[in-house]
HTML snippet that shows the backbone in 3Dmol.js (N, CA, C, O; Angstrom):
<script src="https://3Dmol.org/build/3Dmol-min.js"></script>
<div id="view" style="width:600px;height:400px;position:relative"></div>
<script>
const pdb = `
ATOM      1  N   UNK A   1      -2.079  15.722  -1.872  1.00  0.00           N
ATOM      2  CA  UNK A   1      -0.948  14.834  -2.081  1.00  0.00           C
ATOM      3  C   UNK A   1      -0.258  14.553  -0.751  1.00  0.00           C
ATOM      4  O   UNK A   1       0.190  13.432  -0.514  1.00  0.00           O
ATOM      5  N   UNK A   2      -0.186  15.355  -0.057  1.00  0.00           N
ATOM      6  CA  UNK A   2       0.510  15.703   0.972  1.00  0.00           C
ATOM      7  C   UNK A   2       0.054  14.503   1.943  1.00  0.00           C
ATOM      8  O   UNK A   2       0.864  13.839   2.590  1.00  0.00           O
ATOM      9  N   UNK A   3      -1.774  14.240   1.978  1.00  0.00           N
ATOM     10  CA  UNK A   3      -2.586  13.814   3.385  1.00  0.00           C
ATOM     11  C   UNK A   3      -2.525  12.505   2.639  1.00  0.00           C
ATOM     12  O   UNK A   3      -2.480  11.494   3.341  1.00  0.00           O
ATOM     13  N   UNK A   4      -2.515  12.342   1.171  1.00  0.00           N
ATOM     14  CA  UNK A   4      -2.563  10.684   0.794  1.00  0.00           C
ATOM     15  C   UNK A   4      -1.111  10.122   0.668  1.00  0.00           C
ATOM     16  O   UNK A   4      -1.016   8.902   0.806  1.00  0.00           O
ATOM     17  N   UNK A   5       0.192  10.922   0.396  1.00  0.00           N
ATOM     18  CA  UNK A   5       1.186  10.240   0.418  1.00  0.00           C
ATOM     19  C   UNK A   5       1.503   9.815   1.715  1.00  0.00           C
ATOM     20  O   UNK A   5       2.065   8.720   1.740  1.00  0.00           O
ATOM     21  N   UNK A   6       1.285  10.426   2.952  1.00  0.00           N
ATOM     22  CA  UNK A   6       1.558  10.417   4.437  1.00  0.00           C
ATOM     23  C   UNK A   6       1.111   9.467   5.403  1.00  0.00           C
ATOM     24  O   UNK A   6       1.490   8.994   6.474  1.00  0.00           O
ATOM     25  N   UNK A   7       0.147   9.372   4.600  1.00  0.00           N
ATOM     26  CA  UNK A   7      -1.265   8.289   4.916  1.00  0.00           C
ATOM     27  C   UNK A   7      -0.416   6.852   4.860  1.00  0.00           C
ATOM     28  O   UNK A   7      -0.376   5.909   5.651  1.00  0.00           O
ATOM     29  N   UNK A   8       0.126   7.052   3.812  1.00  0.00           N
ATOM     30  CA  UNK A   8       0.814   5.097   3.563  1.00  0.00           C
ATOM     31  C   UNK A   8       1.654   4.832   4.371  1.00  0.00           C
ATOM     32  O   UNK A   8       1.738   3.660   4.738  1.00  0.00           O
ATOM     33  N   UNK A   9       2.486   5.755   4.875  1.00  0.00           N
ATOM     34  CA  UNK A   9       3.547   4.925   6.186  1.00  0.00           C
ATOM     35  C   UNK A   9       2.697   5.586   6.935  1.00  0.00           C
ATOM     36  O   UNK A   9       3.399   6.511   7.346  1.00  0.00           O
ATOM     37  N   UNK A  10       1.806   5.707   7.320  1.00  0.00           N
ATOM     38  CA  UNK A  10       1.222   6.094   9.043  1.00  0.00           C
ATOM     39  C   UNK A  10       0.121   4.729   8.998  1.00  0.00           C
ATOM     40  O   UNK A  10       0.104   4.053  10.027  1.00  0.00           O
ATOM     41  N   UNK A  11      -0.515   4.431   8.205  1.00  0.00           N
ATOM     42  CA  UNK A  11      -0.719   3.019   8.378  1.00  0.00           C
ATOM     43  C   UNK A  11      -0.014   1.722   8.227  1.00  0.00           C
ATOM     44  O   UNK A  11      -0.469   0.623   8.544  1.00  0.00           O
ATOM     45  N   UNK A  12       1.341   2.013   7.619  1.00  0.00           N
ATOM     46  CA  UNK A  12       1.965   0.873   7.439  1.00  0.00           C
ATOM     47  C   UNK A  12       2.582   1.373   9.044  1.00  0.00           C
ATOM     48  O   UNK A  12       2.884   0.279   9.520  1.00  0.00           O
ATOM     49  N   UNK A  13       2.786   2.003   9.685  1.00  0.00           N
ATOM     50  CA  UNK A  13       3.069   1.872  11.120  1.00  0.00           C
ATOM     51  C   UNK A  13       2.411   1.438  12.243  1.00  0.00           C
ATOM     52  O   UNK A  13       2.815   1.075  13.348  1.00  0.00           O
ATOM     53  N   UNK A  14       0.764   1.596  11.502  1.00  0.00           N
ATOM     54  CA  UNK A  14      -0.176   0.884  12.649  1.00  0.00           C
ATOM     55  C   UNK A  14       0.127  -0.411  12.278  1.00  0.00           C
ATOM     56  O   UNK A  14       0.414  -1.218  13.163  1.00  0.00           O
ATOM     57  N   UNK A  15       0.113  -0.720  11.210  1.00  0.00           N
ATOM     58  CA  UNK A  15      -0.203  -2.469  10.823  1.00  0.00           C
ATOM     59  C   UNK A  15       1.241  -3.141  11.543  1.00  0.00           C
ATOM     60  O   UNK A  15       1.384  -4.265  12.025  1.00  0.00           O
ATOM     61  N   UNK A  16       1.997  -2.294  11.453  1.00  0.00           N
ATOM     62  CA  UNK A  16       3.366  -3.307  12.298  1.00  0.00           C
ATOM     63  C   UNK A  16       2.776  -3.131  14.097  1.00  0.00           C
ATOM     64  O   UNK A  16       3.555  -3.562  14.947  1.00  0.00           O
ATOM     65  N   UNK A  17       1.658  -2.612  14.504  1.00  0.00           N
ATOM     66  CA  UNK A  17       0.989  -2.058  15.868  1.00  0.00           C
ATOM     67  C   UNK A  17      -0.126  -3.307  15.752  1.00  0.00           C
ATOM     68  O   UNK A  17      -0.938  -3.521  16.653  1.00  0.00           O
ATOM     69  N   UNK A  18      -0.080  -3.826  14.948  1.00  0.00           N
ATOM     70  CA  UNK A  18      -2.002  -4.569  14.809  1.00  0.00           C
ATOM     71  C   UNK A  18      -2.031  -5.537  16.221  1.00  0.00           C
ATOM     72  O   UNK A  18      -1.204  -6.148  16.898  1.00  0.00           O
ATOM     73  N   UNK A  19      -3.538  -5.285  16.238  1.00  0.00           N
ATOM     74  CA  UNK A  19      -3.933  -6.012  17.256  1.00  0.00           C
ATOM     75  C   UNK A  19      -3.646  -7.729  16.909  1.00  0.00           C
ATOM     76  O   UNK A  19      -3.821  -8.564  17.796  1.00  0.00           O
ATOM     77  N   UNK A  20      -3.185  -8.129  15.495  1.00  0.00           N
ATOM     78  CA  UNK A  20      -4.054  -9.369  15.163  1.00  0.00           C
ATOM     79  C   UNK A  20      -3.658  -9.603  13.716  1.00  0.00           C
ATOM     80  O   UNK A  20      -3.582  -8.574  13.046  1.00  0.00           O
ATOM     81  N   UNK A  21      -3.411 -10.655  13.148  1.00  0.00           N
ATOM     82  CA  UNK A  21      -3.497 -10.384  11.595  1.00  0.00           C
ATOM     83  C   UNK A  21      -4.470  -9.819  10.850  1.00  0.00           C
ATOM     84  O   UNK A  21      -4.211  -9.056   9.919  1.00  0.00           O
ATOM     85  N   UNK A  22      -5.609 -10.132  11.182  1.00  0.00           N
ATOM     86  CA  UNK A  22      -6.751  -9.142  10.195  1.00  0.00           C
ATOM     87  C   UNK A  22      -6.449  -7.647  10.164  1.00  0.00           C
ATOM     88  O   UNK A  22      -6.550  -7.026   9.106  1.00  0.00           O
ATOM     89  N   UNK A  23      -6.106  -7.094  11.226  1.00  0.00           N
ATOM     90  CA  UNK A  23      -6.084  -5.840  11.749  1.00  0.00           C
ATOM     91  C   UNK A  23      -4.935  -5.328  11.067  1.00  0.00           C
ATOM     92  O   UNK A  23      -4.895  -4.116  10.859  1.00  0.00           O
ATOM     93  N   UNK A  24      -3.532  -6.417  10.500  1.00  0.00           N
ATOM     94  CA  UNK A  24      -2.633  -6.060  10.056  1.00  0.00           C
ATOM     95  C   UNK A  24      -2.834  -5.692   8.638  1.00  0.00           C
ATOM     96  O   UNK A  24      -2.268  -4.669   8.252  1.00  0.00           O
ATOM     97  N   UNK A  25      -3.525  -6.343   7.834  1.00  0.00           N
ATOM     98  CA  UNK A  25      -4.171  -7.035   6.761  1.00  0.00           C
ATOM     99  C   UNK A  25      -5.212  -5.723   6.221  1.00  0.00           C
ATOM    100  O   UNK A  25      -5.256  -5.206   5.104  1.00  0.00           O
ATOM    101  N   UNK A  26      -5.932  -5.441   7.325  1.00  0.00           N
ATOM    102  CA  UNK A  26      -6.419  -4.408   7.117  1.00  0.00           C
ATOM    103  C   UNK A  26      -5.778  -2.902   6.963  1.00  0.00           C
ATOM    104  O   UNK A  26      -5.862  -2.080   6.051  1.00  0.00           O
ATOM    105  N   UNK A  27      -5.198  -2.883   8.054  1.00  0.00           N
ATOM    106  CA  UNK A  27      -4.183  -1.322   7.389  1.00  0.00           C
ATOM    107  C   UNK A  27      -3.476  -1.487   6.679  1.00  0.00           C
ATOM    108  O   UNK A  27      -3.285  -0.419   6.099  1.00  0.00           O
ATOM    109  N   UNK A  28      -2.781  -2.361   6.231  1.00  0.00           N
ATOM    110  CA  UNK A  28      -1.729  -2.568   4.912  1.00  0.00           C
ATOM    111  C   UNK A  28      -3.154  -2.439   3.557  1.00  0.00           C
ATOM    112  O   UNK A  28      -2.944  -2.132   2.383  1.00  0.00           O
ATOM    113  N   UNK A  29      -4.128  -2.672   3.984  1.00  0.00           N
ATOM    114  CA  UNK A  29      -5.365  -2.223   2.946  1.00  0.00           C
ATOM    115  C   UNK A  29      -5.639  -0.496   2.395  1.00  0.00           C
ATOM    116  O   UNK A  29      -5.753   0.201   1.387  1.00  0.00           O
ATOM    117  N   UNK A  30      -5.640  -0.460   3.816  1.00  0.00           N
ATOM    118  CA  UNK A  30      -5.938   1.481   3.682  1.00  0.00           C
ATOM    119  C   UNK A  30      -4.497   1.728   3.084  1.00  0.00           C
ATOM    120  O   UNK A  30      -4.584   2.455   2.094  1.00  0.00           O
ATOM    121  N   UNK A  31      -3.394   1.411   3.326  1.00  0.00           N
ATOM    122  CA  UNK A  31      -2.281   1.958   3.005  1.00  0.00           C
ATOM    123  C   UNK A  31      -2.455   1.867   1.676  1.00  0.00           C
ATOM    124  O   UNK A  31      -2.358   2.859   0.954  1.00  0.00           O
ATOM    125  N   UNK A  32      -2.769   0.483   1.150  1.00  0.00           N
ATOM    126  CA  UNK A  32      -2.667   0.298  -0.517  1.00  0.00           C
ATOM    127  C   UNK A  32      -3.890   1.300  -0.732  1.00  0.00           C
ATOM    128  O   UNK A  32      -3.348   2.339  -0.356  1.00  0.00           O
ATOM    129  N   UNK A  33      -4.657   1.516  -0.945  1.00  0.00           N
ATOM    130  CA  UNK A  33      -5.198   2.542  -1.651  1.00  0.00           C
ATOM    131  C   UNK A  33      -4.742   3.770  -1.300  1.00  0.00           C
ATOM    132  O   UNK A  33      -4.991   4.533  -2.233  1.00  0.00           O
ATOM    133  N   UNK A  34      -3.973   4.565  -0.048  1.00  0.00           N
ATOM    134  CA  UNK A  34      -3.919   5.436  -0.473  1.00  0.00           C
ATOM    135  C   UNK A  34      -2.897   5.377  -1.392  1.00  0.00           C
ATOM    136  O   UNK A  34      -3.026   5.973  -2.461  1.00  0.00           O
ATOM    137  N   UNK A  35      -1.881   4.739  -1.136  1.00  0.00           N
ATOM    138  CA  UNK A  35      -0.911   4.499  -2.188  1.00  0.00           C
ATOM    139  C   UNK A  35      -1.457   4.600  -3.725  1.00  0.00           C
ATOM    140  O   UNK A  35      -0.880   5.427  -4.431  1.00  0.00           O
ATOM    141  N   UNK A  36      -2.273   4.013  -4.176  1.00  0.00           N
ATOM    142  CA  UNK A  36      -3.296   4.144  -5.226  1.00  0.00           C
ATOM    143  C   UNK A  36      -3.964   5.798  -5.658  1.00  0.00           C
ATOM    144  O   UNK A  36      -4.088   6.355  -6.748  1.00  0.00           O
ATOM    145  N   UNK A  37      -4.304   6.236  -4.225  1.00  0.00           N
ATOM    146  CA  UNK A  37      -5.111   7.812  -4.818  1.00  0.00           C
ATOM    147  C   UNK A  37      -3.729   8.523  -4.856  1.00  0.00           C
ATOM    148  O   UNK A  37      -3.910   9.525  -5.548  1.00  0.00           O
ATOM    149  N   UNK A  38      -2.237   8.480  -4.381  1.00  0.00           N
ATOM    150  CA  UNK A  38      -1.552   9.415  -4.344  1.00  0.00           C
ATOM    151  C   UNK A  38      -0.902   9.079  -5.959  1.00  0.00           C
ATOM    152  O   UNK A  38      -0.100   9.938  -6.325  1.00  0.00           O
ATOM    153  N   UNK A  39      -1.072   8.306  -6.637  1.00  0.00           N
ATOM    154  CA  UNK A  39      -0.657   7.737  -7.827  1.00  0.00           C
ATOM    155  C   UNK A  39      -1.438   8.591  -8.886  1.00  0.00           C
ATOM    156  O   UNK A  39      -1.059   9.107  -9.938  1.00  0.00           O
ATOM    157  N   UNK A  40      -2.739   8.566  -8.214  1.00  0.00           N
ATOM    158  CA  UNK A  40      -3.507   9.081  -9.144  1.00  0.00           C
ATOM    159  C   UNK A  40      -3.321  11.129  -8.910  1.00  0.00           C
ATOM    160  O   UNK A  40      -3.627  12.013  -9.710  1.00  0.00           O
ATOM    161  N   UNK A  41      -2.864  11.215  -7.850  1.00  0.00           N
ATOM    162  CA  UNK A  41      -2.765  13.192  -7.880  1.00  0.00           C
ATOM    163  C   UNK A  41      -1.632  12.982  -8.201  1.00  0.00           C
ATOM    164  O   UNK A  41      -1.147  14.107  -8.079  1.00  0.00           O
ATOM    165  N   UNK A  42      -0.325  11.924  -8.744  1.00  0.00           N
ATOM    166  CA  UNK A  42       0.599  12.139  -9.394  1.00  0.00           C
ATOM    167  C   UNK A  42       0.123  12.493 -11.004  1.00  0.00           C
ATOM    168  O   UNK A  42       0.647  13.343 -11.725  1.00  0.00           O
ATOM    169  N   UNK A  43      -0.694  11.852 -11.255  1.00  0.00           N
ATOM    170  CA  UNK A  43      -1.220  11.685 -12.375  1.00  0.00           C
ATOM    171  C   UNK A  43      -1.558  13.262 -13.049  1.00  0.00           C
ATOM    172  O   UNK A  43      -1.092  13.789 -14.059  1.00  0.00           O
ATOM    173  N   UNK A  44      -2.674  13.824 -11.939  1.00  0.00           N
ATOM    174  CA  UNK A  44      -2.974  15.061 -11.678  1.00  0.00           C
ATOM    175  C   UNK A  44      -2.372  15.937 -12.761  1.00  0.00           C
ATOM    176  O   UNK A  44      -2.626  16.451 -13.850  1.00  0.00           O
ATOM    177  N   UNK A  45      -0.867  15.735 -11.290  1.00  0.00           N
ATOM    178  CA  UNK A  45       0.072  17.078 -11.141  1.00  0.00           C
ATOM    179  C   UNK A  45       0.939  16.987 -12.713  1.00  0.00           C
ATOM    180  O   UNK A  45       1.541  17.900 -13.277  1.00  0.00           O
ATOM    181  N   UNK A  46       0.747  15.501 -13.179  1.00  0.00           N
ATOM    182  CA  UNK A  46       1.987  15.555 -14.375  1.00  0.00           C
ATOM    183  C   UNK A  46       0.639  16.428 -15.472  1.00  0.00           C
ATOM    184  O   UNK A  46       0.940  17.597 -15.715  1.00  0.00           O
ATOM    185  N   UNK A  47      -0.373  16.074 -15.935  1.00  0.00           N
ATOM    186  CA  UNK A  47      -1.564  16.634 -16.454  1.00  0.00           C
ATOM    187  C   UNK A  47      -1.976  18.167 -16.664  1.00  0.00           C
ATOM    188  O   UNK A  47      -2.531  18.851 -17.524  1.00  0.00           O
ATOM    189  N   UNK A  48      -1.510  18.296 -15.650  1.00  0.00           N
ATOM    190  CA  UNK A  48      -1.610  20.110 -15.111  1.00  0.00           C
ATOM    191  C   UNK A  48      -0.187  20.883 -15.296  1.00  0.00           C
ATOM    192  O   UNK A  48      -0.185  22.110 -15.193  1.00  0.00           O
ATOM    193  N   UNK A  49       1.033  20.177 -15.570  1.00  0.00           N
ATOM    194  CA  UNK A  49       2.251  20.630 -15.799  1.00  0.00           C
ATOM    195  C   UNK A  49       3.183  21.099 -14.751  1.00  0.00           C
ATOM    196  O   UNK A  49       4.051  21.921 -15.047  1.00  0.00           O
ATOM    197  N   UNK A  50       3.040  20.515 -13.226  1.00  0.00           N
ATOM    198  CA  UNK A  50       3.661  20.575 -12.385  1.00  0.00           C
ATOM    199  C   UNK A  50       4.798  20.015 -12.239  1.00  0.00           C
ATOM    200  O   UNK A  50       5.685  20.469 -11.516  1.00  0.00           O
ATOM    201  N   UNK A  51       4.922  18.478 -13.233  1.00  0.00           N
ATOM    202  CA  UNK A  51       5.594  17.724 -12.665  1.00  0.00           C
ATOM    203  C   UNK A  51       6.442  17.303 -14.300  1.00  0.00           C
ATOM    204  O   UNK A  51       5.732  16.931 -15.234  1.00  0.00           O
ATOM    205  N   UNK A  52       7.620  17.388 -14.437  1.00  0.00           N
ATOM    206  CA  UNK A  52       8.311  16.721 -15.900  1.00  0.00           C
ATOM    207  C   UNK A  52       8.110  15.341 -16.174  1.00  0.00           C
ATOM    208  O   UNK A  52       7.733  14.486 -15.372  1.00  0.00           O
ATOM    209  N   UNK A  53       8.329  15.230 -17.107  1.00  0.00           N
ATOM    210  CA  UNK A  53       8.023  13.668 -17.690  1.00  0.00           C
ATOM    211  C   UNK A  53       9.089  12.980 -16.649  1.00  0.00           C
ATOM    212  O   UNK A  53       8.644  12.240 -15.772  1.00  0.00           O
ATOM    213  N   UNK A  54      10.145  13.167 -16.723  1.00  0.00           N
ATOM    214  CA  UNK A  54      11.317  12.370 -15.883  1.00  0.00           C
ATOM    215  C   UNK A  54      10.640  12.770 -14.107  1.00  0.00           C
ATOM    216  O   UNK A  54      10.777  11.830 -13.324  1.00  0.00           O
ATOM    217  N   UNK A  55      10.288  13.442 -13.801  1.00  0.00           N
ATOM    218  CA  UNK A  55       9.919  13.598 -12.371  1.00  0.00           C
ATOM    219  C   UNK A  55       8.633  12.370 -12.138  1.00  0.00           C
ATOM    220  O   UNK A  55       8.629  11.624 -11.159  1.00  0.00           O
ATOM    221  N   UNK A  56       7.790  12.340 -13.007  1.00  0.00           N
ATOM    222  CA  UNK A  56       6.439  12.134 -13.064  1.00  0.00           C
ATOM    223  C   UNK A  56       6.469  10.487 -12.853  1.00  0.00           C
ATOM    224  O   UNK A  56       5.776   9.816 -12.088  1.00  0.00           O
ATOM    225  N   UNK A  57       7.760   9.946 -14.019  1.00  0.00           N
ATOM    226  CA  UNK A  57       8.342   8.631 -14.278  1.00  0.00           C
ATOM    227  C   UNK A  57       8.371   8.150 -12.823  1.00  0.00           C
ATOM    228  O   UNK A  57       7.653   7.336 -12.243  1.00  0.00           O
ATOM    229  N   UNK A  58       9.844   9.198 -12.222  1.00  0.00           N
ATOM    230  CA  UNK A  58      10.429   8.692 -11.466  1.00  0.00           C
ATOM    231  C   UNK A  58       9.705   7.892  -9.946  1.00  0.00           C
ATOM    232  O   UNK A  58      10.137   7.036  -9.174  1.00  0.00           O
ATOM    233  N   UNK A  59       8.293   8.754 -10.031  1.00  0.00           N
ATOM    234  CA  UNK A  59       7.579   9.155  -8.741  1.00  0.00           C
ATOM    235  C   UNK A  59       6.761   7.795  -8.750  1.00  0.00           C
ATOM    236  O   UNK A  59       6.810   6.829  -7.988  1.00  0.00           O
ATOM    237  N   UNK A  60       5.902   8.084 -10.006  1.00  0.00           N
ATOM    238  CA  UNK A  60       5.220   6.752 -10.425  1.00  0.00           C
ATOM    239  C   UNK A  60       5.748   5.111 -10.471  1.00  0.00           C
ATOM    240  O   UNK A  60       5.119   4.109 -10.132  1.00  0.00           O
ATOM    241  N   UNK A  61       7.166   5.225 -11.027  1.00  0.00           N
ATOM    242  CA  UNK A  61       7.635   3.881 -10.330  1.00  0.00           C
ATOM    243  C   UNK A  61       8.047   3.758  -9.116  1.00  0.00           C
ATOM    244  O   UNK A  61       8.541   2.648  -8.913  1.00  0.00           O
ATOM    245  N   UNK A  62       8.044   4.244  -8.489  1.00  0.00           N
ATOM    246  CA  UNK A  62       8.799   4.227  -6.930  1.00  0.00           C
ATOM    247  C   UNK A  62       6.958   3.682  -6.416  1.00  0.00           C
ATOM    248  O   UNK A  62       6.605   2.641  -5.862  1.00  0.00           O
ATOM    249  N   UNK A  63       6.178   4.788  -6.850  1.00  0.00           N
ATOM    250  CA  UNK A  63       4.631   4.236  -5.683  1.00  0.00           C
ATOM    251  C   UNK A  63       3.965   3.017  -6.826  1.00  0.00           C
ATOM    252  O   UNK A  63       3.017   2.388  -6.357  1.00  0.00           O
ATOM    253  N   UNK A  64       4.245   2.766  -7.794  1.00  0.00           N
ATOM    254  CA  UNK A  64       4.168   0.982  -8.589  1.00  0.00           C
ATOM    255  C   UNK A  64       4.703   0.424  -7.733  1.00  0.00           C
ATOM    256  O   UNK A  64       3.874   0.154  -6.864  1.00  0.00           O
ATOM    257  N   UNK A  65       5.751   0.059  -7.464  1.00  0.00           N
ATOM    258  CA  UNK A  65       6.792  -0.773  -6.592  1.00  0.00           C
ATOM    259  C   UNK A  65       5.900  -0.726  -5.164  1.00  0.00           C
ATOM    260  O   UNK A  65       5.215  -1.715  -4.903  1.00  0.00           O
ATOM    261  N   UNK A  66       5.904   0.013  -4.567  1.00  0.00           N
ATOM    262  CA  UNK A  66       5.157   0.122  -2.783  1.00  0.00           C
ATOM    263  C   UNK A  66       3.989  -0.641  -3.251  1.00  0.00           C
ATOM    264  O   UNK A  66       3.863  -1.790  -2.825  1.00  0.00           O
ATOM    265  N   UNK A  67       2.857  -0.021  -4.314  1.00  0.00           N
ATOM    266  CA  UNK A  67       1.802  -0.757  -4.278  1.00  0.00           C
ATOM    267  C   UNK A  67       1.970  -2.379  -4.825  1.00  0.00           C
ATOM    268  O   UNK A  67       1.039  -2.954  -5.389  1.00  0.00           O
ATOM    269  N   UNK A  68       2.716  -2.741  -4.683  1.00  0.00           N
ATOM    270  CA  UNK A  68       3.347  -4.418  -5.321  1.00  0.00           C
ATOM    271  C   UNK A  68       3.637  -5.581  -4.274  1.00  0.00           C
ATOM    272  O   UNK A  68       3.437  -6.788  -4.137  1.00  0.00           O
ATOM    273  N   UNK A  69       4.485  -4.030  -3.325  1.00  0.00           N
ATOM    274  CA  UNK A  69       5.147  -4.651  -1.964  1.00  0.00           C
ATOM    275  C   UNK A  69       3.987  -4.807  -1.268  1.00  0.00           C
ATOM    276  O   UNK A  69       3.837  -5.876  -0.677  1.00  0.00           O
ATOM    277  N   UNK A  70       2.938  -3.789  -1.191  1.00  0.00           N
ATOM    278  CA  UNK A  70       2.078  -3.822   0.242  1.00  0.00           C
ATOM    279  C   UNK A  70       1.069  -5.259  -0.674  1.00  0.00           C
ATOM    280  O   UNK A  70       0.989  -6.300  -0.021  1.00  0.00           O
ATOM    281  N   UNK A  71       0.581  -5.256  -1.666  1.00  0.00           N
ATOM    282  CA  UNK A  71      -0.117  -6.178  -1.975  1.00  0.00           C
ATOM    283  C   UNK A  71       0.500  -7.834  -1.948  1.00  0.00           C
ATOM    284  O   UNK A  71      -0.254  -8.786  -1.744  1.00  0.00           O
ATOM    285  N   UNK A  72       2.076  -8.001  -2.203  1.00  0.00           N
ATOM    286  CA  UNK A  72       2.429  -9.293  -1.685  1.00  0.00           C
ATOM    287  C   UNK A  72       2.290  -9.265  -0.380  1.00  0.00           C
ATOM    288  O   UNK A  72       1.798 -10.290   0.092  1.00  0.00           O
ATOM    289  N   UNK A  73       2.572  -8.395   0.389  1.00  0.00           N
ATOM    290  CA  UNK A  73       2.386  -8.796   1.701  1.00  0.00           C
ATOM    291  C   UNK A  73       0.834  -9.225   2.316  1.00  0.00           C
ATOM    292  O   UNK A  73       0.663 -10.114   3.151  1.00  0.00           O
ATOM    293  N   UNK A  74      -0.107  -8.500   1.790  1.00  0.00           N
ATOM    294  CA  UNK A  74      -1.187  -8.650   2.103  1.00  0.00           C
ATOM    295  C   UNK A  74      -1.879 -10.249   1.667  1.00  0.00           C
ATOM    296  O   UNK A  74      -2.656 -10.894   2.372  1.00  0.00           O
ATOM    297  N   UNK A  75      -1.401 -10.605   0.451  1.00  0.00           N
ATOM    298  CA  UNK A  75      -2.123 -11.703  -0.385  1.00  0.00           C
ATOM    299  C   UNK A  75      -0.947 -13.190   0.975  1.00  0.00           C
ATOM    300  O   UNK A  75      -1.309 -14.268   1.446  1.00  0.00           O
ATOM    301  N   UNK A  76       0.448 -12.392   1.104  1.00  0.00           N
ATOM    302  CA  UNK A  76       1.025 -13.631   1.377  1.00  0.00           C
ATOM    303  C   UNK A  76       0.624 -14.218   3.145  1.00  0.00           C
ATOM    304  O   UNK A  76       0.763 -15.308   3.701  1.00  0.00           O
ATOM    305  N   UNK A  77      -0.094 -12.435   3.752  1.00  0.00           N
ATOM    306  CA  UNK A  77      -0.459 -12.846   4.956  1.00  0.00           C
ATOM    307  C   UNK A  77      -1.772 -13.679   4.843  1.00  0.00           C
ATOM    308  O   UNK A  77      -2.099 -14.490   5.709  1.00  0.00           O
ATOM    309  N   UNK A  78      -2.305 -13.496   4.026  1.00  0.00           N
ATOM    310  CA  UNK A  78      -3.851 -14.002   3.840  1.00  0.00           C
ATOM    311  C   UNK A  78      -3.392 -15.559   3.326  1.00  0.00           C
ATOM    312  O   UNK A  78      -4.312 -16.226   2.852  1.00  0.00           O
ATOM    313  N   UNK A  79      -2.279 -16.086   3.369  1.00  0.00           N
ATOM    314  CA  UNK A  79      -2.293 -17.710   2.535  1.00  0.00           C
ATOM    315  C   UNK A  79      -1.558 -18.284   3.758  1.00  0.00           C
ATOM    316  O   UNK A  79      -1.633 -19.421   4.225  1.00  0.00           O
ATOM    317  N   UNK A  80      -0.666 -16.995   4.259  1.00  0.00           N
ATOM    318  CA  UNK A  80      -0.299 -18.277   5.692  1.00  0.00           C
ATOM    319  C   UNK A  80      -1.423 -18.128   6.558  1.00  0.00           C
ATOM    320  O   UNK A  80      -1.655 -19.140   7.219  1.00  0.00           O
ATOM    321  N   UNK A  81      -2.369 -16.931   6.794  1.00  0.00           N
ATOM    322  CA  UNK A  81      -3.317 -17.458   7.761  1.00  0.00           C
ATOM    323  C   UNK A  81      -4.297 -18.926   7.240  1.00  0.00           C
ATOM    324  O   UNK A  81      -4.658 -19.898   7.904  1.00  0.00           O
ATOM    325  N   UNK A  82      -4.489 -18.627   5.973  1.00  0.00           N
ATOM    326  CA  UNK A  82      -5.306 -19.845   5.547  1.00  0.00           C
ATOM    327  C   UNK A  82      -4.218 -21.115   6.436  1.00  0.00           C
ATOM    328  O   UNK A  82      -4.346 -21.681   7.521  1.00  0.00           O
ATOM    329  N   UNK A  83      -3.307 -21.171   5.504  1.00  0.00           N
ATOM    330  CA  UNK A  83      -2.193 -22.741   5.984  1.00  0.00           C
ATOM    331  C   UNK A  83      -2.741 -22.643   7.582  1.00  0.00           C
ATOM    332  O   UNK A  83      -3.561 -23.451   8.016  1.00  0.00           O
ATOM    333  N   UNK A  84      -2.315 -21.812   8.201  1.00  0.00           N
ATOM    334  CA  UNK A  84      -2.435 -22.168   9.955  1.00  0.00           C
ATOM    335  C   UNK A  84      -3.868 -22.915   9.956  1.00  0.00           C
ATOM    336  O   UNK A  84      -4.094 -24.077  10.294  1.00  0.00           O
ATOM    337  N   UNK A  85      -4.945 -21.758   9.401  1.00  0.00           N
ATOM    338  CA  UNK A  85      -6.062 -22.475   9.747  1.00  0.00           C
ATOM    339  C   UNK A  85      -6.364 -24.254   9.302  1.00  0.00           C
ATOM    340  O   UNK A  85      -6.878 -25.116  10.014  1.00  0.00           O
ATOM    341  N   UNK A  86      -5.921 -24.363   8.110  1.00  0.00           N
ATOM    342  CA  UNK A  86      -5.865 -25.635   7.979  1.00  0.00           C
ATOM    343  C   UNK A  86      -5.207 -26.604   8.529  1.00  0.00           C
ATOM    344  O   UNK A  86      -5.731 -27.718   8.543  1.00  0.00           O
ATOM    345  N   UNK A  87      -3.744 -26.380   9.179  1.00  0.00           N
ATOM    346  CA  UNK A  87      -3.120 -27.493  10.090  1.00  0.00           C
ATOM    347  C   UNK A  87      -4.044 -27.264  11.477  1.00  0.00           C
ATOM    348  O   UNK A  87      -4.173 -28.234  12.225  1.00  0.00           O
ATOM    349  N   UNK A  88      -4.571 -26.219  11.765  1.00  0.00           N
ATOM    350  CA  UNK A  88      -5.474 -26.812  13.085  1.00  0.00           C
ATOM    351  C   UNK A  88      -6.649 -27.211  12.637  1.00  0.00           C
ATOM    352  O   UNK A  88      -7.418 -27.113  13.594  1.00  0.00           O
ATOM    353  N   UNK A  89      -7.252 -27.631  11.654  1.00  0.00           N
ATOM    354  CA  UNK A  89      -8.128 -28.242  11.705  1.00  0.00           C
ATOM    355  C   UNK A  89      -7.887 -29.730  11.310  1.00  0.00           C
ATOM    356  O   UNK A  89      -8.694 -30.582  11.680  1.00  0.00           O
ATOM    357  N   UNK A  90      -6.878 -30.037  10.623  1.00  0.00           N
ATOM    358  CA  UNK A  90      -6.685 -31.560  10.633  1.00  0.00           C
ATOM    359  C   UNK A  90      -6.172 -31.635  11.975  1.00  0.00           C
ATOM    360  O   UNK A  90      -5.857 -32.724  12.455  1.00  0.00           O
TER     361      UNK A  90
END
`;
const viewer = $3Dmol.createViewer("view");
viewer.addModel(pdb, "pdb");
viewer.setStyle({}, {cartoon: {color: "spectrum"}});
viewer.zoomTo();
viewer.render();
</script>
């Protein structure tokens, strides 16, 4: 839990570092999945009785929400690169 929750802002810190939009595009990628596997050892820990229903809630909507944010950002960088590419080609 520890190496996949940690994982999402240490790449959302490279991607504000990117060489490039792809590069940005791309670690906001790795970030969304780990965001995704740490969802799922939330899942885990509520399963195994680590975690209360209200803890489990609370955790799970907070990393719903991140995985929402990093995916508009990703879909909205991928439509302005399209737009650019298309005003330089007309």
């Amino acid at each position: 839990m520890l190496k996949s929750g940690t994982s999402i802002g240490a790449n959302i810190r490279e991607a504000q570092n990117a060489e490039n939009k792809l590069d940005f595009i791309h670690k906001l990628g790795i970030a969304q999945k780990e965001c995704d596997e740490s969802l799922y050892r939330v899942e885990l820990l509520k399963e195994t009785g680590y975690l209360t229903d209200l803890e489990f809630i609370s955790i799970v909507k907070d990393g719903q929400e991140l995985l929402k944010i990093l995916r508009t950002i990703i879909i909205r960088t991928k439509i302005n690169m399209k737009n650019i590419q298309n005003k330089s080609n007309n």
